[in-house]
N, C-alpha and C positions, 0 to 999 in steps of 0.2 A: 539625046535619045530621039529614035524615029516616031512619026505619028503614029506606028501602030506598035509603040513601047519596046523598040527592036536598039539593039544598040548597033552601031553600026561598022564595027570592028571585031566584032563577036565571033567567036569560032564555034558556040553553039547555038542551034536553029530556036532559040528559044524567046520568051516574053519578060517582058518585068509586069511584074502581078500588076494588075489598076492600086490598089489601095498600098503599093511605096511611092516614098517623096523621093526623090533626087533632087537636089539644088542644082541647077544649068552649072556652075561651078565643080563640081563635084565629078566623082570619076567610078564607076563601075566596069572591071574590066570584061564579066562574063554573066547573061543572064542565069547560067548553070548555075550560080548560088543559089537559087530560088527554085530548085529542084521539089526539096524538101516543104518548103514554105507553105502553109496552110491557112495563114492567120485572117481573120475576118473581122478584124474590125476596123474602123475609119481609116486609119492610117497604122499600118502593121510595121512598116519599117520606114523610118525617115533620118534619110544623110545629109548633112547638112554643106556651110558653103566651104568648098577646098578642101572637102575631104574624099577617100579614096578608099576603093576596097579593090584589092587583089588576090591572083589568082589562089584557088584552095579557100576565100571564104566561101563560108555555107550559113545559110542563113536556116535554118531548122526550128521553122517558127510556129507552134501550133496553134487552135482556134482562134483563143484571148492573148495570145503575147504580143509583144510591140517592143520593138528594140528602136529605140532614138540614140541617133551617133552625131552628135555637134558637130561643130565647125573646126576646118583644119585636124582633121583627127585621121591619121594614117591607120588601117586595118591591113594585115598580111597574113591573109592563109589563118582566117581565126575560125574556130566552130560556134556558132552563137544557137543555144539549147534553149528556148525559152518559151514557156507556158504562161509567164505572168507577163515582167518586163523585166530591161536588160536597158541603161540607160548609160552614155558614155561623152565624160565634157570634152569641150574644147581644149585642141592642142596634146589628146594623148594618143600614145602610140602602142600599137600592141603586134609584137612580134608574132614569129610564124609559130604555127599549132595552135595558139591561144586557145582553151576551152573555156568558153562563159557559159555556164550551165545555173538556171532558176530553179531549175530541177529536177530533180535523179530519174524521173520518167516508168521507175518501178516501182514494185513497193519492197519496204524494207522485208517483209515479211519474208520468208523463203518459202514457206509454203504459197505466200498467195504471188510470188515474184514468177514459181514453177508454172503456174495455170495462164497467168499472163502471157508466158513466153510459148507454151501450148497456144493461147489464143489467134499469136503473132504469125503463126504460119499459115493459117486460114484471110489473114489481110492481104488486099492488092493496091498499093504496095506495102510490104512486110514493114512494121512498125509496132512499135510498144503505146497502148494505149489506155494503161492502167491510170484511175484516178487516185490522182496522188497529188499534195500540196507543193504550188511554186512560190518562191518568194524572190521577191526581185533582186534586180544588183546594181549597185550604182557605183559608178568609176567616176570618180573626182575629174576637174580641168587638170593637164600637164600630167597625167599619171605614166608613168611606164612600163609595161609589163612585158619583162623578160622573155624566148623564146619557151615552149613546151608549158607554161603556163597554166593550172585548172584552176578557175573561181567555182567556186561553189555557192548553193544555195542558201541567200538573203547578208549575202558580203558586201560590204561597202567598202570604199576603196579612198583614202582621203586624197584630195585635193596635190599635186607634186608627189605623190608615192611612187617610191619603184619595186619591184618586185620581181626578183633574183628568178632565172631559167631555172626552168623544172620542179617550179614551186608549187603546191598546194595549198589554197588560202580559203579556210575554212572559217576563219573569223575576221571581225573588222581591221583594216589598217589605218592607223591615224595618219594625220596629211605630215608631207614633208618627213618619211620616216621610210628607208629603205627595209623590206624584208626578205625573206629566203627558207626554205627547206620544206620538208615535208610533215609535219602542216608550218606553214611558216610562220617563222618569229620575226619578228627587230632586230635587227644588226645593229641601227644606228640612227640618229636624226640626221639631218641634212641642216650643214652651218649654214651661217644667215648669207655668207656669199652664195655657197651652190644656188638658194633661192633665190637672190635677188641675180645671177648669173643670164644677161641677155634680155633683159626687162628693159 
């Protein structure tokens, strides 16, 4: 990164906020992710060493969220939604589309959803800014997660999980346990080879 937080490969004219970390290791291919990014506190997004984000993330961070992305941890083309935090270990991978969402950013209500989105057209830029609860999400070391991907709000995600394309994962995944579907289930554990596989 340049002194004045320019990348220098960048095809757009843009900055990385002051308050992300990047590890000198590490690889951001476009400050465009940060379009959306709004976060304010100490440290709103921090990637760690040898990891990488490419093109199509979006980092969609408002006030209080903070997304922490460990080391070695490949990002491609993922949407990161987050209001509270959004926390991701070492060594996982998350394919393209990925949605990590803390939260819905509406309200459930539809009457109060309808005023909301009245409110949204009088913002510059257009945004949903209803108060509504985040809860965070925590993606285990070595997890996997399938392309088309949506975590949702307050999922944990165990340690070696994978989790089947175009899945919806609304509740917890325990470690070392593939899942799948819409909301996803368990297919199956992972034998003690697959795990100990490249260790």
């Amino acid at each position: 990164m340049r002194t004045g937080r320019t990348l220098s490969w960048d095809w757009y004219p843009g900055t990385i906020p002051a308050n992300v970390r990047i590890d000198e290791s590490a690889y951001v291919e476009t400050s465009f992710s940060f379009v959306l990014y709004r976060s304010e506190v100490p440290v709103g997004v921090q990637i760690g060493c040898g990891s990488a984000t490419y093109s199509g993330t979006m980092f969609d961070v408002g006030p209080h969220g903070r997304v922490l992305i460990a080391d070695y941890v490949l990002v491609n083309g993922v949407r990161f939604i987050c209001d509270a935090e959004v926390e991701i270990g070492d060594y996982t991978f998350l394919s393209w589309n990925v949605v990590l969402m803390d939260t819905y950013r509406v309200p459930l209500d539809p009457f109060a959803r309808r005023r909301e989105l009245k409110r949204a057209v009088g913002r510059h830029p257009r945004r949903i800014e209803a108060q509504v609860p985040a809860q965070p999400i925590r993606i285990g070391r070595a997890a996997w997660l399938g392309f088309d991907v949506c975590v949702l709000p307050g999922v944990t995600i165990g340690e070696g999980a994978i989790v089947g394309a175009r899945s919806v994962v609304a509740g917890d995944v325990p470690p070392y346990t593939v899942v799948a579907g819409n909301p996803a289930r368990v297919v199956r554990r992972l034998s003690t080879e697959e795990i100990n596989y490249g260790r």
